[in-house]
C-alpha positions in Angstrom: 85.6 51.3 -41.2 85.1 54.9 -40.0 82.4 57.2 -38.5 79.5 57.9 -40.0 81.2 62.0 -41.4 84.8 60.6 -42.7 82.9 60.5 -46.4 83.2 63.3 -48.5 79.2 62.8 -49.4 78.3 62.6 -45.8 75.9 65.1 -44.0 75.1 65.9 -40.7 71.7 64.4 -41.1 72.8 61.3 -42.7 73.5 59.1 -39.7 70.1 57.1 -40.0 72.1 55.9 -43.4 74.8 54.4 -41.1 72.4 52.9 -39.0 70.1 51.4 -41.5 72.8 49.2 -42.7 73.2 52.0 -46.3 77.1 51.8 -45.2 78.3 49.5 -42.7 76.4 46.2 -42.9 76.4 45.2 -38.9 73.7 47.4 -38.6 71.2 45.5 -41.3 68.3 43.8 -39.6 68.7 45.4 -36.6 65.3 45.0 -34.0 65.7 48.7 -33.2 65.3 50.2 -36.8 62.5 47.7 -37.4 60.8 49.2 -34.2 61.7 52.4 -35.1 59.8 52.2 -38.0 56.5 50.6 -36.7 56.0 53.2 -34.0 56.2 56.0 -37.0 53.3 53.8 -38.5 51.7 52.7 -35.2 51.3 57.0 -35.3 50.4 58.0 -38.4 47.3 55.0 -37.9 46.2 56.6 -34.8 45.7 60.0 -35.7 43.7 59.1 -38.7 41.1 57.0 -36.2 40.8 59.8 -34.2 40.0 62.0 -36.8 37.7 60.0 -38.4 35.8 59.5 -34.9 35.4 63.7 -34.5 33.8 64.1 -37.9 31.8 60.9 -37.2 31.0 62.9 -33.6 30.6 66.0 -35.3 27.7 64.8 -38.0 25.9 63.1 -35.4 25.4 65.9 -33.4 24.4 67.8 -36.2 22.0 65.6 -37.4 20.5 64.6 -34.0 19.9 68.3 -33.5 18.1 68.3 -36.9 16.0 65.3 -36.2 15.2 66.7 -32.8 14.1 70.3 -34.5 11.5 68.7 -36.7 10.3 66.1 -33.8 9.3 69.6 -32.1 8.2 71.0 -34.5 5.9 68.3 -35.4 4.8 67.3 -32.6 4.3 70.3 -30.0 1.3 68.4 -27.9 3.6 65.7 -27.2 6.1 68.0 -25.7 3.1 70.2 -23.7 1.8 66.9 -22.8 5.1 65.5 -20.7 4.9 69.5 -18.7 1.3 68.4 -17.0 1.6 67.1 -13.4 0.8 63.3 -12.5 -2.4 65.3 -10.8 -3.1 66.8 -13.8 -3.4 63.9 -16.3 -5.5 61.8 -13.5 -7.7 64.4 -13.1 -8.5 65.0 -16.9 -8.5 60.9 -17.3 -11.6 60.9 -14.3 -13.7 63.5 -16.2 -12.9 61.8 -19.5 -14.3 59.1 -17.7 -17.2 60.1 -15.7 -18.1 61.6 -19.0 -18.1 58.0 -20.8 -20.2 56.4 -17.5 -23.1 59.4 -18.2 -23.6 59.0 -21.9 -23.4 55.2 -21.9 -26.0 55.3 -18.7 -28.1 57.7 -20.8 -28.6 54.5 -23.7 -32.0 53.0 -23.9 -30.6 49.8 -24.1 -29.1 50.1 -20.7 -32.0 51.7 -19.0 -34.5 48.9 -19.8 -31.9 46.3 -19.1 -31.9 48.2 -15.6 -35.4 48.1 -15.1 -36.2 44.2 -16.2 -33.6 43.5 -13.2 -35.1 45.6 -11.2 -38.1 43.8 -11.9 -36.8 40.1 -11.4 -34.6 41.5 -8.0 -38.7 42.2 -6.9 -40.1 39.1 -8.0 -37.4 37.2 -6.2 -38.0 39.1 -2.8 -41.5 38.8 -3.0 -41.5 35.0 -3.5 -39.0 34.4 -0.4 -41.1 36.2 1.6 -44.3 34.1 1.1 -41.8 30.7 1.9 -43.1 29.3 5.5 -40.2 28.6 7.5 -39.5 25.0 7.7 -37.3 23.5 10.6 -35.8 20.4 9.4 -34.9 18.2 12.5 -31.8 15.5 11.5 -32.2 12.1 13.2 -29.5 11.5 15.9 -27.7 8.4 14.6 -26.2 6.1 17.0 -22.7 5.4 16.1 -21.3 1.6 17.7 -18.8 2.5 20.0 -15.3 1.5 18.6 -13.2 -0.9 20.7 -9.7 -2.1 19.8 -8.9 -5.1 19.5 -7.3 -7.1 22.1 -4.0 -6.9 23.1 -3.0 -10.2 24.4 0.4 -11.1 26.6 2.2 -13.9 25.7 1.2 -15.6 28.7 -2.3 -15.1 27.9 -1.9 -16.6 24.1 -0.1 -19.1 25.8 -3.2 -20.1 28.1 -5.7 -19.8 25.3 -3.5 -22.5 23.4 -3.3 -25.0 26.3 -7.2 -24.4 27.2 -8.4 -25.6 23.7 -6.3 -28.3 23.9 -7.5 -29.8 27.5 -10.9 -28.6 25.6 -10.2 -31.5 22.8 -9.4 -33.9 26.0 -11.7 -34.1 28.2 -14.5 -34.2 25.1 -12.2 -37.8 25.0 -12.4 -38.1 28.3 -8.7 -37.4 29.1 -6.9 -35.7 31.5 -6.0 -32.5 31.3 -2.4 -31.3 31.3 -0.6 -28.5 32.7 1.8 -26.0 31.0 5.4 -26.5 31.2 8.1 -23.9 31.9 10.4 -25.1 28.8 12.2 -22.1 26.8 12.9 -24.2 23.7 9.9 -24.1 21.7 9.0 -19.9 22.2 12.9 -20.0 20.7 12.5 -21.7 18.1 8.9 -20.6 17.1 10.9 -16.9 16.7 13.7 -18.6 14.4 10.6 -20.4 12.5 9.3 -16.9 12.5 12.3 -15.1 10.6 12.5 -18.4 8.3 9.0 -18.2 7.3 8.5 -21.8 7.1 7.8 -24.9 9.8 9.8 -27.6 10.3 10.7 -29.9 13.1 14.5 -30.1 12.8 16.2 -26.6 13.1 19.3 -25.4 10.0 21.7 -26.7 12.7 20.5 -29.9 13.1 18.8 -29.9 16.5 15.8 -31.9 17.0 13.4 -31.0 20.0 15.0 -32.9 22.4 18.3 -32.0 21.6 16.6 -28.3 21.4 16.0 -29.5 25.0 19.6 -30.5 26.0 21.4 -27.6 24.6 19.1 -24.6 26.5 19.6 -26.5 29.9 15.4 -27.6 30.3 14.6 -30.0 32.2 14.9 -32.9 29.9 11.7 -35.1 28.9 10.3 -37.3 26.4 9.2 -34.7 23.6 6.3 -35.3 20.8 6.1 -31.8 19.0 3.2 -30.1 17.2 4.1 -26.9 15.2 1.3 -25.4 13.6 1.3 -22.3 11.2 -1.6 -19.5 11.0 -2.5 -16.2 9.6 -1.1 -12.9 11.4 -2.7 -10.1 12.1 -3.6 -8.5 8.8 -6.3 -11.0 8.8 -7.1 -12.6 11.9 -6.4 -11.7 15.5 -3.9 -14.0 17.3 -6.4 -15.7 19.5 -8.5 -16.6 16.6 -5.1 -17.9 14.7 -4.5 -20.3 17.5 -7.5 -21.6 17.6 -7.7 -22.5 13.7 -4.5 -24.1 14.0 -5.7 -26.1 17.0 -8.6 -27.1 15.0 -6.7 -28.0 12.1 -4.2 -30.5 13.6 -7.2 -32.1 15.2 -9.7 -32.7 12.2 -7.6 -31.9 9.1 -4.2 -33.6 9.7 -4.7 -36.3 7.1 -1.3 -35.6 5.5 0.6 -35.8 9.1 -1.1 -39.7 9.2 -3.1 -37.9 12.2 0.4 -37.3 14.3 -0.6 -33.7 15.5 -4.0 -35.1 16.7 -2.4 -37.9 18.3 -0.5 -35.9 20.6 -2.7 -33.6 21.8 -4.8 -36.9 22.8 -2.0 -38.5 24.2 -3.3 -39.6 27.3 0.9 -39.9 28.7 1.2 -36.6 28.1 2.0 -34.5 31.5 2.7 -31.2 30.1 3.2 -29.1 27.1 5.5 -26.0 26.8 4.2 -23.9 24.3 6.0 -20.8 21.9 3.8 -18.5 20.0 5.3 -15.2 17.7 3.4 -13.5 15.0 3.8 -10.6 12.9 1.1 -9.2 9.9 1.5 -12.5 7.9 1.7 -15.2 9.7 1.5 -17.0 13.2 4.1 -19.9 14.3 2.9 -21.9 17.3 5.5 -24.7 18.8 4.1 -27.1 20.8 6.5 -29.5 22.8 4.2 -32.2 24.9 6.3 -33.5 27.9 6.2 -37.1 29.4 8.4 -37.8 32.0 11.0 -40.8 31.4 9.5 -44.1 33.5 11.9 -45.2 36.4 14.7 -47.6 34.8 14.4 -46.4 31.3 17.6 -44.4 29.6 16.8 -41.7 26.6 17.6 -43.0 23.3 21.0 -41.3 22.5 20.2 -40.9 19.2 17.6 -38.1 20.2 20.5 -36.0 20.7 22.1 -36.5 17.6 21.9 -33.7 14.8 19.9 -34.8 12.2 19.1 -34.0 8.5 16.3 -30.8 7.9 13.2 -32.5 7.2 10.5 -31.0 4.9 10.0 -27.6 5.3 6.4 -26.2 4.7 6.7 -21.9 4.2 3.7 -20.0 3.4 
């Protein structure tokens, strides 16, 4: 296979023939003469858009220009118009509108509205002046003087419990007892507290003389009261205490009368008392203390754990 000019009908523009595969096949389907060809396309494409976009330009102009001729033609105020000054056009718009205020004041209509208010503005003065001035004196009102309620110490609710009950005692003719120092029943009253109920044998099993044994008081015989009573959204602590007092002593019917019993006691020496409240209810442990007689022994099964008894929550 030879160059593209050893044929006798070869010419010296022929060579694309060669390349195009016309006479040696190893240049058929070649990428390049593909290319080749799209560019010439790819050109040929282009200059027809661009020449379609400056007649396109070209009309546009021309017919803008004519659209803008007859606007200003037609319309030659419009054009004079946009020439005036800001200071112009409000000028002209206030005498345009003083004008409009004149004639409109000028209309019957309006001038005898004007006068009938005219004539009631009068009337009205006339009457306020012939009012007598009247002083009217307000009453001074006494207001009761606010006093908060009473903040009591835990000592304090502590003696207020133990008074009512040496009240109930000497009405019988009793003794009276003192207060004991025991930390038992104010720690358990607080774990009644959380609990929300009353009952005399704690979730661990203590009993109030084992209660006793394991906070290191001084160890006595213990009866216990608890009693339960509103908190302060509806009655101060004082006045809880004493309801719950009150109810132990003539209302115990379901104990079989045990709460009033012990406050009656008359071997009762002491009682250690343990009051917490909050807005709903008041817990009030009362241990009553009786000391063990010379030659007696504590029963050991006081300071055994025991089953929860009944639980009463509220």
């Amino acid at each position: 296979m030879g160059r593209w000019d050893d044929r006798s009908d070869d010419s010296s523009d022929d060579w694309q023939g060669w390349k195009d595969g016309k006479y040696d096949s190893r240049y058929r389907g070649v990428n390049k003469s593909r290319s080749y060809r799209r560019r010439n396309k790819s050109k040929s494409a282009t200059a027809g858009i661009v020449f379609c976009l400056i007649v396109g330009v070209f009309g546009f102009v021309l017919w803008n220009q004519g659209y803008l001729d007859s606007t200003i033609q037609q319309s030659p105020q419009v054009i004079q118009d946009t020439s005036k000054t800001a200071k112009d056009l409000t000028t002209e718009t206030s005498e345009k509108l003083s004008e409009t205020v004149n004639e409109q004041l000028e209309n019957p209509s309006i001038k005898s509205a004007k006068k009938t208010f005219d004539k009631i503005s009068d009337t009205i003065q006339k009457t306020a002046e012939t009012i007598p001035e009247t002083k009217i004196t307000v009453p001074k009102v006494e207001l009761p003087k606010y006093e908060p309620p009473n903040e009591y110490t835990l000592a304090e609710l502590k003696q207020i419990a133990l008074d009512d009950i040496n009240k109930y005692r000497k009405e019988q003719g009793l003794r009276t007892i003192t207060l004991g120092n025991a930390k038992s029943p104010q720690l358990y009253a607080s774990e009644l507290l959380v609990e929300g109920c009353i009952h005399h044998v704690s979730d661990r099993g203590e009993g109030p003389m084992l209660r006793y044994k394991n906070n290191n008081d001084h160890m006595y015989l213990i009866s216990e009261n608890i009693g339960g009573g509103s908190g302060t959204r509806w009655e101060t602590p004082d006045e809880s205490i004493i309801n719950s007092n009150y109810r132990m002593m003539f209302d115990d019917a379901d104990s079989d009368w045990g709460h009033k019993y012990n406050i009656l006691d008359p071997n009762h020496s002491s009682v250690s008392i343990g009051i917490v409240y909050d807005n709903t209810r008041l817990i009030m442990v009362q241990d009553f203390e009786q000391s063990l007689q010379s030659g007696w022994q504590y029963d050991p099964s006081s300071f055994m754990k025991e089953p929860v008894d009944q639980r009463l929550c509220w």
